[in-house]
N, CA and C atoms as an extended XYZ file, in Angstrom:
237
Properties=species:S:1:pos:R:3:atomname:S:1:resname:S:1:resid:I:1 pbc="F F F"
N         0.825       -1.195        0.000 N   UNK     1
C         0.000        0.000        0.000 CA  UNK     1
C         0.868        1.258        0.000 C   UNK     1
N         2.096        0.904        0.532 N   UNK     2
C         3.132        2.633        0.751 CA  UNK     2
C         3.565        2.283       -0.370 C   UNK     2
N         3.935        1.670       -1.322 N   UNK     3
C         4.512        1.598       -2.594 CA  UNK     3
C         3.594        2.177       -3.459 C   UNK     3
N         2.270        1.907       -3.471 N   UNK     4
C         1.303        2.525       -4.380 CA  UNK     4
C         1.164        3.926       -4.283 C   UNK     4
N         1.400        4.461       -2.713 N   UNK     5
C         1.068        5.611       -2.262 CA  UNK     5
C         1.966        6.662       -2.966 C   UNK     5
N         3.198        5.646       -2.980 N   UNK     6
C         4.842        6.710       -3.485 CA  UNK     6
C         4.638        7.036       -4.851 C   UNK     6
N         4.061        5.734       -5.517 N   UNK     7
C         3.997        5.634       -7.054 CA  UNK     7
C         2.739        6.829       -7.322 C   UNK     7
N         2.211        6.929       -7.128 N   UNK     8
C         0.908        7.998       -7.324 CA  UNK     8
C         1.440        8.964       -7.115 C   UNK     8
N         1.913        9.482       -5.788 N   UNK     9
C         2.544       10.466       -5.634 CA  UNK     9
C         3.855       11.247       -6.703 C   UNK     9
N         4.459        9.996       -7.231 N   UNK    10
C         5.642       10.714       -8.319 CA  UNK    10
C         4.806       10.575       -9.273 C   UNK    10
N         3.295        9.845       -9.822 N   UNK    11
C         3.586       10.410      -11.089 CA  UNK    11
C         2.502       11.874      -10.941 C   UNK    11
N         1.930       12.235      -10.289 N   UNK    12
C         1.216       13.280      -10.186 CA  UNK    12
C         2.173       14.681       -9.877 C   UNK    12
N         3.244       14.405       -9.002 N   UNK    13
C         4.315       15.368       -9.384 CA  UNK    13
C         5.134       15.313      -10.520 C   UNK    13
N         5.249       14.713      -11.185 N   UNK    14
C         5.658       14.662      -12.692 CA  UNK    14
C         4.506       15.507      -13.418 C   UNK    14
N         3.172       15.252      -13.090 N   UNK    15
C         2.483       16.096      -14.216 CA  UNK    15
C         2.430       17.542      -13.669 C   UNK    15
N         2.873       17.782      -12.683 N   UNK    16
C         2.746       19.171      -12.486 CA  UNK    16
C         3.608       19.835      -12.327 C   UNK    16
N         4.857       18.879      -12.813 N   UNK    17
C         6.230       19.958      -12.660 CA  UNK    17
C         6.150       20.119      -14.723 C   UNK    17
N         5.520       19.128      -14.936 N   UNK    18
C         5.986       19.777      -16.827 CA  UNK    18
C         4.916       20.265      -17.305 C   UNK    18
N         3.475       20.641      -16.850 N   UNK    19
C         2.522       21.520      -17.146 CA  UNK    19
C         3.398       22.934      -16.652 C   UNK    19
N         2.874       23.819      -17.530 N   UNK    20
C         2.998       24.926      -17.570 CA  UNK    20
C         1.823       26.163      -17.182 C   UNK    20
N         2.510       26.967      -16.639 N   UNK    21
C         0.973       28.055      -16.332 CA  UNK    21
C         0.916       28.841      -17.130 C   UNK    21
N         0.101       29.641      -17.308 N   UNK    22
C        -0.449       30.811      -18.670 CA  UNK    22
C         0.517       31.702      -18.461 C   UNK    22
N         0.824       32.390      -17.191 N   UNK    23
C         2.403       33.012      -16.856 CA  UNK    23
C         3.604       32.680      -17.793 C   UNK    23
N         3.762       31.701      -18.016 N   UNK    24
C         4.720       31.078      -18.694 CA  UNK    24
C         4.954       31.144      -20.046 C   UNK    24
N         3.770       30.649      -20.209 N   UNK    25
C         3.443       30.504      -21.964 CA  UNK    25
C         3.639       31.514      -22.613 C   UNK    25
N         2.873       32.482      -21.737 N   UNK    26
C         2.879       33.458      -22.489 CA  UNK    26
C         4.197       34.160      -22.894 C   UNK    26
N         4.850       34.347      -21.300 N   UNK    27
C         6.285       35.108      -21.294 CA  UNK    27
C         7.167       33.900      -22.445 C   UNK    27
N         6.916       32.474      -22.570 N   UNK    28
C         7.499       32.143      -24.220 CA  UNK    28
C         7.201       32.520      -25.097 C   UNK    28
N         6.052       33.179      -25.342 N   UNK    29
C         5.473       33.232      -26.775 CA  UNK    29
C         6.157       34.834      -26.968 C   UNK    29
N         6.218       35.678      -25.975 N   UNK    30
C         7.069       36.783      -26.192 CA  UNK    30
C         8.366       36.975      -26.503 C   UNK    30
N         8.921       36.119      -25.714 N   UNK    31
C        10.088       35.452      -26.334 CA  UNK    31
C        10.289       35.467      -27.923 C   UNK    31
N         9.894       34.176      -28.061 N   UNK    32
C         9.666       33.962      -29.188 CA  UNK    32
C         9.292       35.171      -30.597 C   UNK    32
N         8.238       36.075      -29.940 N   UNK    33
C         7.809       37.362      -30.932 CA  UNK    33
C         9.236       38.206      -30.893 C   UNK    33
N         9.746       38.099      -29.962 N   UNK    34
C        10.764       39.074      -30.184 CA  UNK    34
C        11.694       38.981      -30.983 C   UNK    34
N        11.809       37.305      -31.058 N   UNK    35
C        12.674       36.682      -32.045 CA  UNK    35
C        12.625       36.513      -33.264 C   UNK    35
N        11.215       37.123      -33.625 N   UNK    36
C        11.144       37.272      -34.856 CA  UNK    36
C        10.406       35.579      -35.702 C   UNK    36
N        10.292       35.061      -34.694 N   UNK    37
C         9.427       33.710      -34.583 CA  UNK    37
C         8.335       33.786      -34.780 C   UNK    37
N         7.114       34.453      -35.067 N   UNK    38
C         6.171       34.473      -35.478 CA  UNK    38
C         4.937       33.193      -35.038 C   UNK    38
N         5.270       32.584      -36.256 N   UNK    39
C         4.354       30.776      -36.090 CA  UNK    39
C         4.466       30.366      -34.811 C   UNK    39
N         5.758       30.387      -34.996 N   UNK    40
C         6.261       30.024      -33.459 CA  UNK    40
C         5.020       29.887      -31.954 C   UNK    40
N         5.217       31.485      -32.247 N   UNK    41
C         4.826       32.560      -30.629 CA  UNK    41
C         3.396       32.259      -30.874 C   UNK    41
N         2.563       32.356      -32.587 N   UNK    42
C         1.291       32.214      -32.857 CA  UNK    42
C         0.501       30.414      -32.080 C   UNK    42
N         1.593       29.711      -32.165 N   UNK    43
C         1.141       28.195      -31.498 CA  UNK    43
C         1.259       28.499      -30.111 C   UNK    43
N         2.108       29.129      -29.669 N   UNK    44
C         1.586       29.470      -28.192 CA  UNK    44
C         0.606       30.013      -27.432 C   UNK    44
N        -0.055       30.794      -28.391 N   UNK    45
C        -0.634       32.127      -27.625 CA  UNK    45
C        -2.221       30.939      -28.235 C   UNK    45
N        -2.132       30.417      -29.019 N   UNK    46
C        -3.449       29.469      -29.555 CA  UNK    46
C        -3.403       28.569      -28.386 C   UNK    46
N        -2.348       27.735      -28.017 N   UNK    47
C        -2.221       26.701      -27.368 CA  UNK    47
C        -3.341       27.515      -25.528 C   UNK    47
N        -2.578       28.772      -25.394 N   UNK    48
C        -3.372       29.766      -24.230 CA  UNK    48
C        -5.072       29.171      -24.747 C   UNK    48
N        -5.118       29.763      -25.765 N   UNK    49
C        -6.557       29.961      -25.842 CA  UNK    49
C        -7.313       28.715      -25.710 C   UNK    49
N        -6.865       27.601      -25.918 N   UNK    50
C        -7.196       26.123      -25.773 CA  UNK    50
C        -7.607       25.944      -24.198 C   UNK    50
N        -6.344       26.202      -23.259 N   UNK    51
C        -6.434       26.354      -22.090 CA  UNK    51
C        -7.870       27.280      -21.373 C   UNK    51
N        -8.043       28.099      -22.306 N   UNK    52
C        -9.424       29.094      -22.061 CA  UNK    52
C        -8.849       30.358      -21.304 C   UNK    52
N        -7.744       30.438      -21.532 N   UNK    53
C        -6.729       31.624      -20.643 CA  UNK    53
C        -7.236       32.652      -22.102 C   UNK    53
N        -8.064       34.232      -21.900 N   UNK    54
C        -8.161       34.924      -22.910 CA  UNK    54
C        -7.930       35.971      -21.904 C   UNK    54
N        -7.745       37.218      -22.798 N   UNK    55
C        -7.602       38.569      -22.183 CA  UNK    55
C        -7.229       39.511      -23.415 C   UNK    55
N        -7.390       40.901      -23.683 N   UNK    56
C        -7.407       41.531      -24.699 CA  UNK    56
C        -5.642       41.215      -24.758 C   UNK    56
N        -4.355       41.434      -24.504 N   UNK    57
C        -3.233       41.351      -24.749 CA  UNK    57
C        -2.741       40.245      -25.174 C   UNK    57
N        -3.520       39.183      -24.835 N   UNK    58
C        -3.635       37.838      -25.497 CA  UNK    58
C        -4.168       38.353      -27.423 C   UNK    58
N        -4.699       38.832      -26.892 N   UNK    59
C        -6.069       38.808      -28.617 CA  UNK    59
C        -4.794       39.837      -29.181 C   UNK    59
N        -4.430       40.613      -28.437 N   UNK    60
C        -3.806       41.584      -29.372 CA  UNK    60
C        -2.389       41.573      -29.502 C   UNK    60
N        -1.594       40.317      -28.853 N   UNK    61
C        -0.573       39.827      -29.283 CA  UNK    61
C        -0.568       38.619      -31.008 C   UNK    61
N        -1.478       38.034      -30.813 N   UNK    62
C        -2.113       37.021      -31.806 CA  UNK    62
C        -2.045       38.039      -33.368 C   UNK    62
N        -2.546       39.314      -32.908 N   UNK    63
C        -2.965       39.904      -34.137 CA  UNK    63
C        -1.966       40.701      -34.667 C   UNK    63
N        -0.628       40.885      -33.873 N   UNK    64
C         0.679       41.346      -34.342 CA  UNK    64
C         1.188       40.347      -35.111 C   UNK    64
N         0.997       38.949      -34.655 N   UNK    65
C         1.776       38.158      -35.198 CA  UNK    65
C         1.293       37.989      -36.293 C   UNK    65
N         0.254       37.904      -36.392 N   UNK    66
C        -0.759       37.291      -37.794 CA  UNK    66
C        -0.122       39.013      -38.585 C   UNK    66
N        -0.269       40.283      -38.568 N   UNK    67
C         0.146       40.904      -39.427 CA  UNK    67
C         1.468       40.932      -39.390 C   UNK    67
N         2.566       40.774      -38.561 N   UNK    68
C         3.936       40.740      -39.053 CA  UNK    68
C         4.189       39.782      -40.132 C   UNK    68
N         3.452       38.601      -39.881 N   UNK    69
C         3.830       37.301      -41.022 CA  UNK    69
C         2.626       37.525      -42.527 C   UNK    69
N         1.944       39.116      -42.484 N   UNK    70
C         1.223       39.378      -43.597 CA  UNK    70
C         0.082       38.894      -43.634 C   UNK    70
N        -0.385       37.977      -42.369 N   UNK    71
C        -1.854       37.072      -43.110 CA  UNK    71
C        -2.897       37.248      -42.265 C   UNK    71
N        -3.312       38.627      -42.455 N   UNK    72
C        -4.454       39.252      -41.559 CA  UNK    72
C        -5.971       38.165      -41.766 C   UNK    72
N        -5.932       37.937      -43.238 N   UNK    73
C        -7.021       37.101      -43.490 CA  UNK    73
C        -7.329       35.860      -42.401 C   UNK    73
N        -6.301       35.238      -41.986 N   UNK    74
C        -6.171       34.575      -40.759 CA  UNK    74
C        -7.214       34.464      -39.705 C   UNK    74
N        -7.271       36.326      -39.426 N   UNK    75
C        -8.009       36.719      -37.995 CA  UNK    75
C        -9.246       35.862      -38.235 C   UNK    75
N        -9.855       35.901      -39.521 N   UNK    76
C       -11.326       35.949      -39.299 CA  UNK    76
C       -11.699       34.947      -38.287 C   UNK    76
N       -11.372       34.106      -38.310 N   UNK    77
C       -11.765       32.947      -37.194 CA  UNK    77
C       -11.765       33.234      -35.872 C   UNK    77
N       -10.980       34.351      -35.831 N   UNK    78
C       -11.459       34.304      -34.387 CA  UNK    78
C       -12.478       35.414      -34.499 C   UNK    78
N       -12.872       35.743      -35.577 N   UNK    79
C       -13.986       36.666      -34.830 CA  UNK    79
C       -15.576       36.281      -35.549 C   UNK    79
């Protein structure tokens, strides 16, 4: 029974040391924009929105990226 207890215990700290918080993501996906990464930063800030993490700097990071890489046509979906 303490063997099962340990085993549960590591793998549930395993999933919560390599989940990531919206804190995070995001400060990658900036990263990333700065780098001139585009697609990149754009799978991150989508991957947010999956999570259901929204906020206008969210929406209006998305929409730099989509016009730096030219493809405004893009937006429509999200609106």
């Amino acid at each position: 029974m303490k063997r099962a207890s340990i085993i549960l215990y590591l793998f549930f700290f395993c999933i919560a040391s390599f989940s990531q918080s919206p804190k995070t993501l995001f400060s990658k996906a900036e990263k990333l924009y700065k780098e001139d990464k585009f697609k990149d930063a754009i799978e991150v800030y989508e991957s947010l929105l999956k999570q259901k993490f929204v906020g206008t700097a969210l929406f209006y990071n998305i929409g730099n990226c989509y016009f730096k890489l030219e493809e405004l046509k893009t937006l429509r979906k999200f609106g």
